[in-house]
N, C-alpha and C positions, 0 to 999 in steps of 0.2 A: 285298882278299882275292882278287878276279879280276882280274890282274893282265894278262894276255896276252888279247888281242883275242878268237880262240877261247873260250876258258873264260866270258869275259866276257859275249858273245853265247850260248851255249849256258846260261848261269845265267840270262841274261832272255829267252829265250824256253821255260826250263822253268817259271816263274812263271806260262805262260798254264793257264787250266782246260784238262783234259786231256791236256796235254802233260807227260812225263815226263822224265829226264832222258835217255833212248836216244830216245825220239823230237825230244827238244830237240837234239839232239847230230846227228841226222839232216839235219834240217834247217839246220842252221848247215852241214855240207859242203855239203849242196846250196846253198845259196845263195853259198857260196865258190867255187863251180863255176862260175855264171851271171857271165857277162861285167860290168864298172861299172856300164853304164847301167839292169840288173837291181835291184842293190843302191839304184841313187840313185831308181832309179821306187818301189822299195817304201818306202823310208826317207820318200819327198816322201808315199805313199800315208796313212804313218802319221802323221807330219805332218798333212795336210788336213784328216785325219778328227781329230784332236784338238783343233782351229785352227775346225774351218768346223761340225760337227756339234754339236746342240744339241737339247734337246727341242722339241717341237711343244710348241706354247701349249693347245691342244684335250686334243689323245689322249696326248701325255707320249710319244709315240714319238720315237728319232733322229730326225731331218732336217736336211736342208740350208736348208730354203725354211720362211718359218712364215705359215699352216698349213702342214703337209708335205701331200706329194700326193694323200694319201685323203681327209685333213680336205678339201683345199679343189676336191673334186669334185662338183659339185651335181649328175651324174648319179647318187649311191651312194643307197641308202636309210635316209632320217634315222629311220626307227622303230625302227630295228635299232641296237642298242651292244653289241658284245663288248667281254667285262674278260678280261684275259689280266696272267699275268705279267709279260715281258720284251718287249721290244722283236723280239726275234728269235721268239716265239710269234707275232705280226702278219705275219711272212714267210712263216712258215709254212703261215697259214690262207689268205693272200692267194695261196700256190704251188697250192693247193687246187682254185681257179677256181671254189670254188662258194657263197662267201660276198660279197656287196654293201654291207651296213652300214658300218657308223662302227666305229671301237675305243676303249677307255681302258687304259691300260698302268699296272700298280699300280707296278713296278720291285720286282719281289720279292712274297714268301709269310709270312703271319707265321710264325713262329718263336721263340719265348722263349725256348727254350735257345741261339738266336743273338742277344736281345738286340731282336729285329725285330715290331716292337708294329704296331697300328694308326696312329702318327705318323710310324713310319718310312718305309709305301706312300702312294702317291695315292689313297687312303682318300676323304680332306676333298677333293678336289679333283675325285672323281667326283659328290659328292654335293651340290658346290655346279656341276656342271656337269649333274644332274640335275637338280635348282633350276630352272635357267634354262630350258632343254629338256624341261622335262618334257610339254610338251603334243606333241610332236614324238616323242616317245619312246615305243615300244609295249612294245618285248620288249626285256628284258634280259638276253645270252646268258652263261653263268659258266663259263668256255674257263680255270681253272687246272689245273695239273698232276694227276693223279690220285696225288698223293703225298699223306703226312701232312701237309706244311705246306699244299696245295693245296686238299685237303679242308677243313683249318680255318679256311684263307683264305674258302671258297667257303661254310661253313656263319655264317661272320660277319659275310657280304655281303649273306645269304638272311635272318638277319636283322635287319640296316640297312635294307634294301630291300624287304622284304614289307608294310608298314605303306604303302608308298607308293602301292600298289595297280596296280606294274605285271605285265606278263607275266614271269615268272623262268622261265628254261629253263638244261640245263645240260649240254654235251656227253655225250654218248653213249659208255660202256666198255664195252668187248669186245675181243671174235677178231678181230684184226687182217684185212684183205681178203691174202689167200693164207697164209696162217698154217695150220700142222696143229694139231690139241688137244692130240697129245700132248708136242708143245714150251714151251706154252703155260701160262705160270705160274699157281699154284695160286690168287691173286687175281684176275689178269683172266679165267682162267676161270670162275671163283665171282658175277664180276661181271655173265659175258655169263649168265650162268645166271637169276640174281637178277633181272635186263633183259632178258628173253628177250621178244621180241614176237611180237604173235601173227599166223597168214600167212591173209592174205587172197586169195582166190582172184580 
């Protein structure tokens, strides 16, 4: 069907999330642009990452090394486990600098109308790796999305995990830090309202 190199390139890099077909199309000149040695660094780059990346045995994040590099830090604090989504949610919170614990990475939110159950996530694999750890373990922070599927994720975690008898805590929604209200959508407004705390002097 893609028959000329162009087209070719431009159909498999609109295939990635968010890319579209004028931003796929953008980037295939820009990269016809970039000299050989551009082309074979990225091409080797996709490569490696296909070839050498693999989950963490721990936390189910990417890595190179197993543990990856936060599991196997004996300076981080073992009481603390954030559950997040994605692997790319661990980047995130790590770009933060204000979080030290551990993570578990479910790989996705449930969802039935996708099909996406509790066998689908690292469900069984948090709960026999609380098993193990649980003397170790104080708080357990519920870092999902504040979407529908996030929420359902996080309220069928709350409760798996409440019988266990540890601390459950669960990010914080609101006004974003420099954010106006009047931009500011009719639900995270509703939420910072609903969670409003109270100011101590």
């Amino acid at each position: 069907m893609h028959k000329d190199p162009i087209s070719k390139l431009i159909f498999e890099l609109s295939k990635l999330p968010g890319i579209g077909e004028k931003t796929a199309t953008r980037l295939t000149y820009f990269i016809l642009k970039q000299d050989a040695e551009y082309s074979k660094s990225l091409a080797q780059a996709l490569l490696d990452a296909k070839s050498k990346i693999y989950f963490c045995s721990r936390c189910y994040t990417f890595t190179d090394q197993d543990p990856c590099r936060i599991c196997a830090n004996h300076e981080r604090d073992a009481s603390l486990l954030c559950i997040v989504e994605r692997p790319a949610d661990v980047f995130s919170i790590e770009q933060s600098g204000t979080y030290r614990g551990f993570y578990h990475v479910l790989h996705g939110a449930l969802s039935p109308l996708d099909g996406i159950g509790p066998e689908e996530l690292k469900i069984r694999e948090l709960l026999e790796r609380i098993r193990k750890n649980g003397e170790l373990i104080r708080e357990i922070i519920l870092a999902t999305n504040p979407s529908v599927e996030g929420e359902a994720t996080s309220l069928y975690l709350i409760r798996l995990l409440k019988p266990l008898g540890l601390k459950l805590t669960q990010l914080a929604h609101g006004l974003p830090v420099g954010g106006f209200i009047e931009y500011t959508d009719r639900q995270t407004l509703g939420r910072a309202i609903t969670h409003r705390v109270e100011i101590h002097s």
